[in-house]
C-alpha positions, -999 to +999 in steps of 0.1 A: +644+283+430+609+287+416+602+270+383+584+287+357+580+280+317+612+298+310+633+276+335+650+247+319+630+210+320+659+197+337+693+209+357+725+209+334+749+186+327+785+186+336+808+192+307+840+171+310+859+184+282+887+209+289+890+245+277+920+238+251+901+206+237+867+224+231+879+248+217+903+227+192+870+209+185+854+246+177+886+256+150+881+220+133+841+228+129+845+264+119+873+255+091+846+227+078+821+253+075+848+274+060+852+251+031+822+238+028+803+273+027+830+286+004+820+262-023+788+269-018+796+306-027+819+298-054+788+281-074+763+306-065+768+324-096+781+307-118+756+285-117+727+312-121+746+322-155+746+288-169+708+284-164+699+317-181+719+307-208+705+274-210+668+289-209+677+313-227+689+293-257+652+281-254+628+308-253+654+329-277+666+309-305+697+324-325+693+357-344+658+362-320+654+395-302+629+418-294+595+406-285+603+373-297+627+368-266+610+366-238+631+378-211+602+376-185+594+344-192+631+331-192+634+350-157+602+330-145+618+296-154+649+306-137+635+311-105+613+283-109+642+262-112+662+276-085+630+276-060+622+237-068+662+234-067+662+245-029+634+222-022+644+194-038+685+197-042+708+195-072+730+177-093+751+190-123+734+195-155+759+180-181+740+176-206+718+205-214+711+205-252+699+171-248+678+165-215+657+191-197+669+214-172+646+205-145+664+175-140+681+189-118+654+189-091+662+147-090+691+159-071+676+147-034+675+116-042+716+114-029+703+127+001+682+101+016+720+090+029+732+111+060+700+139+052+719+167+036+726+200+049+699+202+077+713+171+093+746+182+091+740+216+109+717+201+134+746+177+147+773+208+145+751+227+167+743+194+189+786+192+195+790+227+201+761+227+227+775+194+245+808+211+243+801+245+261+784+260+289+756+282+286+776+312+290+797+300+265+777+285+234+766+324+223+798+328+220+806+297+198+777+297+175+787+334+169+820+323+161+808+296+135+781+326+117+809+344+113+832+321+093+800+311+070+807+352+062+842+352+061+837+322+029+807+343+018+829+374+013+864+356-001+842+332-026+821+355-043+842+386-055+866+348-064+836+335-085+829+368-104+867+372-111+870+331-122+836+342-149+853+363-167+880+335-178+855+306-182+818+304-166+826+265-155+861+271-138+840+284-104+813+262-109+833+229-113+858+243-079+834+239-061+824+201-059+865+197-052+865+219-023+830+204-008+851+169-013+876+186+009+851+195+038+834+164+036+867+144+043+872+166+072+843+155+091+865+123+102+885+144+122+856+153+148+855+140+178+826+124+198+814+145+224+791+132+250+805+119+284+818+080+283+803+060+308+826+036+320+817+000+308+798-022+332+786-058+333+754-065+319+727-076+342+702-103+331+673-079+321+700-064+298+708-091+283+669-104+279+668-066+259+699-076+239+679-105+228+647-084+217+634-087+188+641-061+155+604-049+160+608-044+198+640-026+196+624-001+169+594+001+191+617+012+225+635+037+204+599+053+191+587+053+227+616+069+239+616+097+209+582+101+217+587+110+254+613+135+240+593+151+218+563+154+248+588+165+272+600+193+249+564+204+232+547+209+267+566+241+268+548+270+251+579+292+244+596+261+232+566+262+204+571+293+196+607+297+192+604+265+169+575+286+147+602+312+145+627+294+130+606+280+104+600+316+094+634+330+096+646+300+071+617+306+046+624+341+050+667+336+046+653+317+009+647+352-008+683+360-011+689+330-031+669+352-062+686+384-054+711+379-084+678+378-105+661+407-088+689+426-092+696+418-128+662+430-138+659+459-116+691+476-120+699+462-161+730+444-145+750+409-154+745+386-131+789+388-122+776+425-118+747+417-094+769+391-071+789+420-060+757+428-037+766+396-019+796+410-002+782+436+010+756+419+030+786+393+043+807+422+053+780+441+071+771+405+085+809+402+097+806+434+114+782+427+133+788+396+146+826+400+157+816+442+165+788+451+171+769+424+189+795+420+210+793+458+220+758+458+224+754+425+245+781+441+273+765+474+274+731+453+277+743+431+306+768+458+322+755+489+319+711+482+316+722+451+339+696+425+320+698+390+322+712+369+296+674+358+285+664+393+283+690+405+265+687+379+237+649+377+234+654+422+230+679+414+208+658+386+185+631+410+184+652+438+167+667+416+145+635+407+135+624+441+121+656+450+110+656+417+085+615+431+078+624+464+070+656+453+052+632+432+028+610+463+020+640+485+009+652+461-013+617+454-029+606+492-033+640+502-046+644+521-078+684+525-075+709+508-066+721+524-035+681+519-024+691+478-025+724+485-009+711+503+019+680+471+025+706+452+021+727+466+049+699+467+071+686+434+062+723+420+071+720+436+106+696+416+117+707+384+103+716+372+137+680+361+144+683+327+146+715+330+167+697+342+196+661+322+191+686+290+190+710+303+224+670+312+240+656+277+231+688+262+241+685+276+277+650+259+274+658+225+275+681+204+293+718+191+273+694+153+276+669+164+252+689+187+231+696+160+204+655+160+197+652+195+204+676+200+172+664+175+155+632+193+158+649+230+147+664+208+115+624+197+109+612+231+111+644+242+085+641+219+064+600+225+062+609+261+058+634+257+030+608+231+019+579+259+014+600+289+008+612+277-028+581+266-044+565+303-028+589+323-035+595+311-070+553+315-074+558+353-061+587+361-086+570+349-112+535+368-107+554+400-099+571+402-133+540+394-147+522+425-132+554+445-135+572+479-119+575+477-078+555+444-079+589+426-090+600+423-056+572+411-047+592+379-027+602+407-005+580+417+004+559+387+014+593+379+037+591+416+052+561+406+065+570+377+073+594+386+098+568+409+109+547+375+121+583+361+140+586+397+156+554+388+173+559+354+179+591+363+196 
């Protein structure tokens, strides 16, 4: 067969495992996504509350209202906070009267351990794609989406119920339940081929013996070939630009609580009911209507898997766009509901640009080729909170439409990974 730059770099590897084990293993990671996505949810907000009260309490002393309170400005700080929280992590503020707020953005600093959540996805994806066949991993990583929706819908109508006894029950759940998940991890099992041991031959031994330098020097050498191997593909480039987009883009949602509060006059326990709708719609599409439209795609139009996913990519694309722009022109709220919906219906994106790059790259390099999708995420989430918290903040200074102005600037956004796909 002739190779092009859309054949993979090398032929695929045999996958050992049987059916009944991989798909034990698959169970085990969507149940650790469960609960660790779940408390995720539950704190979402919760937490939100307990920063505009804290700010509050600043900007509006007791017995201030009116002019006096400055509602814009306490919105600005909030989504400055929660933009440089994304970027730079979080740890409980305890002790608000007495320290600053912004503390929290010290919160990375327990990260330089294991490399938080964008390591931790990176080697998920890594099992599930040593795990199954290419037919298969579609299939799987749909499977694992869909759970992250099934927490997303259970935890939040659960937060806005647990607010209305005490803001800090939710908020305080949720480092219990991330314990939970965390000791779960243990239970996953290694999932590259073992290669039966063998004596060492002399050069072996000569390498054992290498020095500290040299060893760190073999390993750089090798990374480096890695990362040549996979760059030299143009698509491969492009697909990685994508995903840097669609994870600065997937950062806007974080201030929809706020946007909606302003725009609408709501609570923020009133605005986090928006949240399930976008996780149901999500849910329907993955487990209905993807499904649907990838048979009738590959049966029916008879286009191959590559085809199908890059057509598929591309209409997610300006369905997340034109999602964006509903929600930042709307005046009601059935206008947000409706961007919302559409929005959610093309949230499966970076499902198919990750099964298209997959197909890219041979099972040897996929451990750099998702270290490299975790670079380009965490650059993304790196950017998109310091931006989007910027773009809040001028569009309630200029007021009317221009507070949506974050979603704008995504909407076209995921016009720019419409082209690049």
């Amino acid at each position: 067969m002739a190779a092009s730059e859309y054949t993979p770099l090398l032929e695929p590897s045999t996958r050992p495992q049987d059916r009944s084990s991989r798909w034990r293993v698959l169970a085990l990671i969507c149940f650790i996504v469960l609960i660790q996505d779940f408390a995720e949810y539950l704190s979402q907000a919760p937490q939100t509350e307990i920063w505009l009260e804290v700010v509050t309490r600043k900007f509006c002393p007791v017995g201030q209202d009116g002019p006096e309170c400055q509602m814009d400005r306490v919105q600005r700080e909030v989504a400055l906070l929660q933009g440089w929280k994304d970027t730079l992590e979080q740890v409980p503020g305890w002790f608000s009267d007495q320290l600053p707020l912004r503390l929290i953005w010290l919160g990375p600093i327990a990260q330089v351990l294991g490399g938080g959540t964008q390591v931790a996805t990176s080697i998920m994806y890594v099992i599930l794609a040593d795990l199954f066949s290419d037919e298969e991993q579609i299939t799987a990583f749909l499977y694992v989406a869909a759970t992250v929706l099934v927490s997303e819908i259970l935890a939040t109508p659960l937060s806005a119920l647990l607010m209305t006894r005490n803001i800090w029950l939710p908020y305080l759940l949720s480092p219990a339940f991330n314990a939970a998940g965390g000791l779960l991890l243990f239970l996953l099992p290694e999932t590259l081929p073992q290669t039966p041991p063998s004596q060492p031959s002399s050069s072996e031994q000569a390498s054992q013996r290498q020095t500290f330098r040299g060893r760190i020097r073999a390993g750089v050498d090798e990374l480096s070939r890695s990362i040549a191997v996979i760059w030299r593909h143009r698509p491969v480039q492009l697909f990685l630009v994508v995903f840097f987009i669609a994870y600065l883009g997937m950062q806007v949602m974080k201030l929809l609580l706020l946007f909606a509060a302003d725009r609408f006059h709501w609570t923020i326990a009133q605005a986090s009911f928006l949240v399930p709708v976008r996780g149901f719609t999500r849910l329907l599409l993955l487990l209905v209507i993807l499904p649907g439209i990838s048979r009738w795609l590959i049966e029916r139009r008879r286009m191959s898997p590559f085809t199908k996913n890059t057509r598929l990519a591309l209409t997610s694309s300006a369905c997340m766009g034109v999602g964006c722009l509903l929600i930042a022109l709307s005046s009601h709220p059935a206008g947000a509901v409706l961007g919302l919906v559409v929005y959610a219906l093309g949230s499966a994106m970076h499902l198919f640009a990750r099964r298209i790059i997959t197909s890219l790259v041979d099972a040897h390099h996929m451990g750099t080729l998702y270290t490299a999708i975790a670079v380009m995420q965490g650059i993304g989430v790196l950017v998109a909170g310091p931006m989007m918290a910027t773009a809040y903040g001028w569009g309630l200074a200029q007021g009317g439409v221009w507070t949506g102005a974050p979603f704008l600037l995504v909407g076209g956004l995921y016009g720019a990974a419409g082209l690049a796909i």
